[in-house]
C-alpha positions in Angstrom: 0.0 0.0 0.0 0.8 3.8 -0.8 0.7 6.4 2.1 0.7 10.1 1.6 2.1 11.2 5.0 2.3 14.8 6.0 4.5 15.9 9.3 5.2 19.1 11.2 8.0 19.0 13.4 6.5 20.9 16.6 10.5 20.6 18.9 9.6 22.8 21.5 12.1 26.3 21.3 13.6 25.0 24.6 15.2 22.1 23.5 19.4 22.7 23.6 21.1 23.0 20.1 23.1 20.0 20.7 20.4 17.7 21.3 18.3 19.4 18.8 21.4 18.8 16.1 22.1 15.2 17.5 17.8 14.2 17.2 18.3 15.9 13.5 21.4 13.5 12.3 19.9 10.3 13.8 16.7 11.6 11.9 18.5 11.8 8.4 20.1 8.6 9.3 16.8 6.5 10.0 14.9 8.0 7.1 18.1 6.4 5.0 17.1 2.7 6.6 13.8 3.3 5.7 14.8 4.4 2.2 17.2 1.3 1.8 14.4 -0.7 3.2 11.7 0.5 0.4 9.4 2.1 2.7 10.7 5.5 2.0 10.2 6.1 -1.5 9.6 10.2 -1.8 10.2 13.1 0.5 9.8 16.8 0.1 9.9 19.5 2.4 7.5 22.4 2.8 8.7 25.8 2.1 8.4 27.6 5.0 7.7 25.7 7.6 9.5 22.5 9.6 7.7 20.3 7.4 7.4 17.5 4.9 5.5 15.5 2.8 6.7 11.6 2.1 5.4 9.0 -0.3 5.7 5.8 1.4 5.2 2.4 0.9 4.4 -0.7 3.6 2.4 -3.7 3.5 -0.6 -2.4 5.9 -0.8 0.8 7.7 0.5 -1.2 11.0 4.1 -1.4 9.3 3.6 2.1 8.3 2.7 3.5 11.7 6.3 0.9 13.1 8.3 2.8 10.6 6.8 6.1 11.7 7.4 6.0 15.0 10.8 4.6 14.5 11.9 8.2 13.7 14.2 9.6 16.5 11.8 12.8 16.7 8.4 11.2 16.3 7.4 12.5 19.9 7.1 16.0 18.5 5.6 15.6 15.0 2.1 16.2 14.3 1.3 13.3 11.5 -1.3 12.8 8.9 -1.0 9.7 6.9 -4.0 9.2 3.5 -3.8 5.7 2.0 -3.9 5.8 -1.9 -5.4 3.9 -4.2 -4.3 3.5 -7.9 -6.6 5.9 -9.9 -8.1 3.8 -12.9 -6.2 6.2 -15.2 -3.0 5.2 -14.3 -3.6 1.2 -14.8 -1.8 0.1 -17.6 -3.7 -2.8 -20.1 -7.3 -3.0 -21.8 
């Protein structure tokens, strides 16, 4: 299955710059595994704001919400995840 998932990073102000850049690394590195892994397929970030969109992929939205919270800053995102479905247009055949 296709996810659309949408996440704000909400890291209160108060949080030191070293743990703040330590949280950030280990976040780059863990999307990585989950890129290697194929559940990662697409990210983008939002102009403007400490945000992103991703395009993932997982067998049921169990695995997907595993991977999500797998993410060393999960505890201060604000998530919204949209299953897809494959739009009769874009099936290939008849």
């Amino acid at each position: 299955m296709e996810f659309l998932v949408r996440t704000e990073n909400l890291m209160p102000a108060d949080v030191p710059d070293h743990t703040r850049e330590h949280l950030r690394k280990a976040e780059r590195e863990r999307a990585m595994q989950l890129r290697e892994a194929g559940i990662l397929k697409r990210l983008w970030r939002v102009p403007g704001r400490n945000a992103t969109i991703g395009l993932y992929e997982a067998a049921d939205p169990t695995v997907l919400h595993e991977a999500l919270t797998s993410l060393p800053m999960w505890k201060w995102m604000d998530v919204s995840v949209e299953a897809l479905a494959t739009h009769p247009q874009e099936q290939t055949g008849s």
